[in-house]
C-alpha positions, 0 to 999 in steps of 0.5 A: 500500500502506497503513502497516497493510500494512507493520505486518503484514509486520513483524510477521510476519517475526519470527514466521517468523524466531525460531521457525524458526531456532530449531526448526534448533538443535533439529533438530540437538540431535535428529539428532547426538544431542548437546548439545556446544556448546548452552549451556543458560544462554543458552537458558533466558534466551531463553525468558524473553526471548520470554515477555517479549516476548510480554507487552511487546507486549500483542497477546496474540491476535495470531497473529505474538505467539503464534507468534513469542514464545510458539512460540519460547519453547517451541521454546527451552525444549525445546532446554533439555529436550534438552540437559540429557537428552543431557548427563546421559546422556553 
């Protein structure tokens, strides 16, 4: 197995991971109903964070940048979006 190999699967284990465990807080904020607990600071900076990250790495047609950083960072700021609407609404 070549070093190409090897560049790929790492760049496709985030691209799985970040979104993925991300999009698990959302399903939670979606099925409770509630914010209790969500920090909407810390969200907000992570969807920053993955934005940048998507400009750092300077792969912008790779499939790994656009799921892994920009999918995470929309996935991040829906949970925003949630948890603002649900703690309004309580």
């Amino acid at each position: 197995m070549t070093s190409h190999f090897f560049i790929e699967l790492a760049g496709w284990v985030p691209a799985i991971i970040f979104p993925s465990a991300t999009f698990l807080q959302l399903l939670k904020i979606v099925r409770e109903k509630t914010a209790e607990g969500v920090s909407i600071s810390s969200w907000t900076l992570f969807g920053f964070a993955n934005i940048g990250l998507y400009f750092y790495a300077e792969k912008y047609l790779a499939l790994q940048s656009l799921v892994g950083f920009l999918g995470t960072a929309i996935i991040d700021f829906l949970i925003v979006g949630m948890a603002i609407k649900l703690k309004a609404e309580k």
